[in-house]
C-alpha positions as a printed NumPy array, in Angstrom:
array([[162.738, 153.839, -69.588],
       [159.284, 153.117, -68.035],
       [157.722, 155.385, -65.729],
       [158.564, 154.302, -61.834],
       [155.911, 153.378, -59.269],
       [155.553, 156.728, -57.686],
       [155.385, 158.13 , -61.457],
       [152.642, 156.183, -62.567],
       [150.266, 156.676, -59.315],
       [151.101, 160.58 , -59.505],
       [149.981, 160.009, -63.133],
       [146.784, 157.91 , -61.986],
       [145.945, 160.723, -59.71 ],
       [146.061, 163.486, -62.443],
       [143.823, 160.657, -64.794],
       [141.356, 160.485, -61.988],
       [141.246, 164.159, -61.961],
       [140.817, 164.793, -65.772],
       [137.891, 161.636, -65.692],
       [136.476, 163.563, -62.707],
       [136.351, 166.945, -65.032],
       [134.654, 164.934, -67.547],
       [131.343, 166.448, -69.69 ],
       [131.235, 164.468, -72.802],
       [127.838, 162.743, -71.891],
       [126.466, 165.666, -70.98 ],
       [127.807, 167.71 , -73.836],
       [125.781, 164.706, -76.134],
       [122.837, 165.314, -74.284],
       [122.62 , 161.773, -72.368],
       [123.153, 162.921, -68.955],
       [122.172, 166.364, -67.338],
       [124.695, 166.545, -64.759],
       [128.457, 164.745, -65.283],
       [129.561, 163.082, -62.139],
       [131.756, 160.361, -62.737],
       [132.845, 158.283, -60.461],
       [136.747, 156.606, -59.784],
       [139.196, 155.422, -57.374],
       [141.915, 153.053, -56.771],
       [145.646, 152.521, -56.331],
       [148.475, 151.768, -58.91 ],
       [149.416, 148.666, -56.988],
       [146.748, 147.019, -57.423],
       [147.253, 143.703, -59.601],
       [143.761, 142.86 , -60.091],
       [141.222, 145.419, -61.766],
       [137.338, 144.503, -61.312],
       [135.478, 145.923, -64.452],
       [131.791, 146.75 , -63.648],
       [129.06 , 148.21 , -66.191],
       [128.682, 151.779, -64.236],
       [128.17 , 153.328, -61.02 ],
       [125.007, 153.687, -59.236],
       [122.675, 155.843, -57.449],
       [124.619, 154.697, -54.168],
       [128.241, 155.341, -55.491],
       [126.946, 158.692, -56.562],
       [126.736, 160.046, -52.642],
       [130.175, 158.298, -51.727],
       [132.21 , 158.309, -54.553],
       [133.499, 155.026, -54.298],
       [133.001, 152.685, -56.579],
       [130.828, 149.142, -55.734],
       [129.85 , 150.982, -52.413],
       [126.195, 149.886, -52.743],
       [124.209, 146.874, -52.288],
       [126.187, 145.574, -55.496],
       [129.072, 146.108, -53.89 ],
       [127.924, 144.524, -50.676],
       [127.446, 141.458, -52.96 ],
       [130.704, 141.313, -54.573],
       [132.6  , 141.443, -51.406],
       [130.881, 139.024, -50.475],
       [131.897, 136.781, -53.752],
       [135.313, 137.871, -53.325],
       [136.034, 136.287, -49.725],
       [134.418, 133.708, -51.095],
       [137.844, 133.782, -53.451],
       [139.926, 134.344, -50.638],
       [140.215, 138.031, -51.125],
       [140.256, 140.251, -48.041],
       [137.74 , 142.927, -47.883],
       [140.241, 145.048, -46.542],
       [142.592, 144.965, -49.294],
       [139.551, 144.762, -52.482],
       [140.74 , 145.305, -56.342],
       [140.989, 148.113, -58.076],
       [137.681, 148.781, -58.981],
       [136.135, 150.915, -62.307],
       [133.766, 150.354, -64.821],
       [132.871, 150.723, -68.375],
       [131.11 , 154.004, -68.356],
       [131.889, 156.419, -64.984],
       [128.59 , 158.285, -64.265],
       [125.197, 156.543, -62.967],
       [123.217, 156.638, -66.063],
       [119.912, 156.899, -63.956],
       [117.093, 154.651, -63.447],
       [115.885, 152.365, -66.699],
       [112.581, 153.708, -68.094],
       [111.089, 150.521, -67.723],
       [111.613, 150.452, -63.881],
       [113.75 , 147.387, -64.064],
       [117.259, 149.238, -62.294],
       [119.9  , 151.06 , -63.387],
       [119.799, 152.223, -67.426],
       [122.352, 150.394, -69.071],
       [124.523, 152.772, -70.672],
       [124.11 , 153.352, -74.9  ],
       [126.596, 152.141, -77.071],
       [127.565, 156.38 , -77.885],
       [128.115, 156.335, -74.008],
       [130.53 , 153.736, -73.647],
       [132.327, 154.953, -76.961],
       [132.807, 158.158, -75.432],
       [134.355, 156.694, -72.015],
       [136.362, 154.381, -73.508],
       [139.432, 156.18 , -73.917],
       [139.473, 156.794, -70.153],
       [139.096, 152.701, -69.044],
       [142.127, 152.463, -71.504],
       [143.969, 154.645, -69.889],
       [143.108, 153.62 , -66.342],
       [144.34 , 149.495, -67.294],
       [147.041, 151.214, -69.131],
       [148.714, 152.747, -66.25 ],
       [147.496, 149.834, -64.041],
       [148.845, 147.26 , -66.026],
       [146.575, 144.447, -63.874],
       [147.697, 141.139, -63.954],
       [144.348, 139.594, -63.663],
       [140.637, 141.533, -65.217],
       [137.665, 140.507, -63.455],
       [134.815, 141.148, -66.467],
       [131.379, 141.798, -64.341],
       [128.118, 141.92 , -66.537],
       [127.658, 141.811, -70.069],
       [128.741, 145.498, -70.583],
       [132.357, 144.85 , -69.233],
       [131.91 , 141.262, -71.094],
       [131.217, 142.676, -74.472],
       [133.884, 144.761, -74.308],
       [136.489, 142.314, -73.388],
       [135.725, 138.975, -74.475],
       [133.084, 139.298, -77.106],
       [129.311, 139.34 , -77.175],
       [128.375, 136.049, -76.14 ],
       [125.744, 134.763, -73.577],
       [126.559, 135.122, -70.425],
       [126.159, 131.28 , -69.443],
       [129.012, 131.277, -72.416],
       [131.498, 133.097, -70.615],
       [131.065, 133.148, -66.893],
       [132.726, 129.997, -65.426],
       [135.57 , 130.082, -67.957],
       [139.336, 132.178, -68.117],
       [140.99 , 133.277, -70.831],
       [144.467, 134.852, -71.017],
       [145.018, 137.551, -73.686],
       [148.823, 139.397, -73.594],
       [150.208, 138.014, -70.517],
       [146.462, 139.65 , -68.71 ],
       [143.887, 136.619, -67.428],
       [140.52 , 137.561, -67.758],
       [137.332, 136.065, -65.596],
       [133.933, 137.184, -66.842],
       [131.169, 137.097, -63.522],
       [127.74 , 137.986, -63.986],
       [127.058, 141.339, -62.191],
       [126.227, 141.275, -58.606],
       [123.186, 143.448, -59.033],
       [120.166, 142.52 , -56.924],
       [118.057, 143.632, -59.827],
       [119.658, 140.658, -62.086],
       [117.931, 137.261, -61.925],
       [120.389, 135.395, -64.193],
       [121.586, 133.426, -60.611],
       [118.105, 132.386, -60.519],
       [119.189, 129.239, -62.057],
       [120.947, 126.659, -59.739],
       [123.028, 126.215, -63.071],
       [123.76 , 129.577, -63.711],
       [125.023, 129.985, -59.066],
       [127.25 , 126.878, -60.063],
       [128.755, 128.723, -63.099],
       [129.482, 131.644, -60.793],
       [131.227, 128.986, -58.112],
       [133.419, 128.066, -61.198],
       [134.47 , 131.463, -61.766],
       [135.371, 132.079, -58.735],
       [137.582, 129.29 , -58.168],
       [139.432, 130.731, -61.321],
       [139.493, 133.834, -59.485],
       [141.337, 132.341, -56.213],
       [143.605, 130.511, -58.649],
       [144.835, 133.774, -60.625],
       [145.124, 135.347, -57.214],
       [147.545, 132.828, -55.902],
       [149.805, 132.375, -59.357],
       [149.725, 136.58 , -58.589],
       [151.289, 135.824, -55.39 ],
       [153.5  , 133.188, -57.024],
       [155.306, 135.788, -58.698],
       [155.023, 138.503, -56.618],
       [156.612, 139.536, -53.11 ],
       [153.548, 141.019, -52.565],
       [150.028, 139.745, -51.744],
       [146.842, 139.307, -53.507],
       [144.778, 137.729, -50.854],
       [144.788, 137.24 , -47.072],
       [147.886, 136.099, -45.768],
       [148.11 , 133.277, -43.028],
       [149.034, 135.044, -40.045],
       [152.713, 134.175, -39.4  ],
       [152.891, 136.354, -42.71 ],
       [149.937, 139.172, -41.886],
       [153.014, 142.021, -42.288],
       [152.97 , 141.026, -46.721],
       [152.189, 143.733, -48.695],
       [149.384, 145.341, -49.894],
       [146.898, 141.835, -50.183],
       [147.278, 138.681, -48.25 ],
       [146.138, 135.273, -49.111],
       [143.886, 132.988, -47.175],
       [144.092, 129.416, -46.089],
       [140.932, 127.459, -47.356],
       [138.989, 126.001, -44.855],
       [138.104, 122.335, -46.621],
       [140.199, 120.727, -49.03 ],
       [138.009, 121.974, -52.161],
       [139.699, 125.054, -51.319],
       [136.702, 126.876, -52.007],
       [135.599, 127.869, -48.318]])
């Protein structure tokens, strides 16, 4: 018999505890100070996989609580997805790595890093069980869909073991991949993908992924939105 609800968020607490207690970085001399970073409910049906935390997410604790954050809730009601009712949100590796040596943002994490946090993402979809990945970067794009350009992936789906995954450049302010007209339209692809793997949720679900019109506001825990113009973009 599979563990109930209330079993698997008691055991997503305890997870979040033992990732909190975490030293292996620091034990392998990459970071001085181990302070990861997680949060996030067990009925969430969509999991947002980011690269790592930063300087921001640090002081709160939350993860995407920073100007990157700011940015991807910003994609996200583009989607239709209430910032009220956001994703489960983690990332490959769960401490800030520090600033890059070259001056050019965050460090990206080493390939020994993400090795040594990878047991605890697996765990954290494992007990999740997310209907619907959103893959943002090329860290969290490596891992799950291969190492390909990113112009390769973003703007496409693919659907693995019943799980639909939709890779999205990272919402960084320090990237300058959307630059490129080209590159903002692959990102308007994705997340039309991302509004339609949100509604198919709610398909199947009582409950909602997205903002609900209001005659049904009182649907559980998301809510889906009406679009706006018939693209159903807006």
């Amino acid at each position: 018999m599979g563990l109930t609800s209330t079993d698997r968020a008691r055991t997503l607490q305890r997870l979040h505890t033992r990732i909190r207690a975490c030293t292996k970085c620091v034990a392998a001399g990459y970071l001085e100070r181990a302070r990861p970073v997680v949060a996030g409910s067990i009925r969430d049906r969509i999991a947002i996989v980011g690269q790592a935390p930063g300087a921001v997410e640090l002081t709160t604790g939350q993860p995407f609580s920073g100007r990157s954050g700011a940015e991807l809730r910003r994609w996200l009601a583009q989607a239709g997805i209430d910032e009220d009712h956001l994703p489960y949100r983690t990332a490959i590796t769960k401490c800030f790595p520090g600033k890059s040596p070259t001056g050019g943002g965050d460090r990206r994490p080493s390939p020994t890093e993400v090795a040594l946090c990878r047991p605890w993402l697996d765990q954290e979809l494992a007990l999740l069980q997310p209907r619907v990945i959103l893959l943002l970067g090329g860290l969290a794009i490596d891992r799950f869909w291969g190492k390909v350009p990113l112009e390769s992936a973003v703007g496409n789906v693919r659907r693995v073991d019943g799980v639909t995954y939709i890779p999205l450049p990272h919402p960084s302010g320090a990237s300058r991949w959307l630059n490129d007209p080209a590159h903002r339209e692959l990102l308007t692809r994705g997340l039309a993908h991302v509004r339609r793997a949100a509604r198919a949720l709610d398909r199947q679900a009582s409950g909602r992924t997205m903002r609900a019109p209001r005659r049904t506001s009182a649907a559980l825990p998301f809510s889906v939105a009406r679009p706006k113009s018939a693209d159903g973009r807006r």
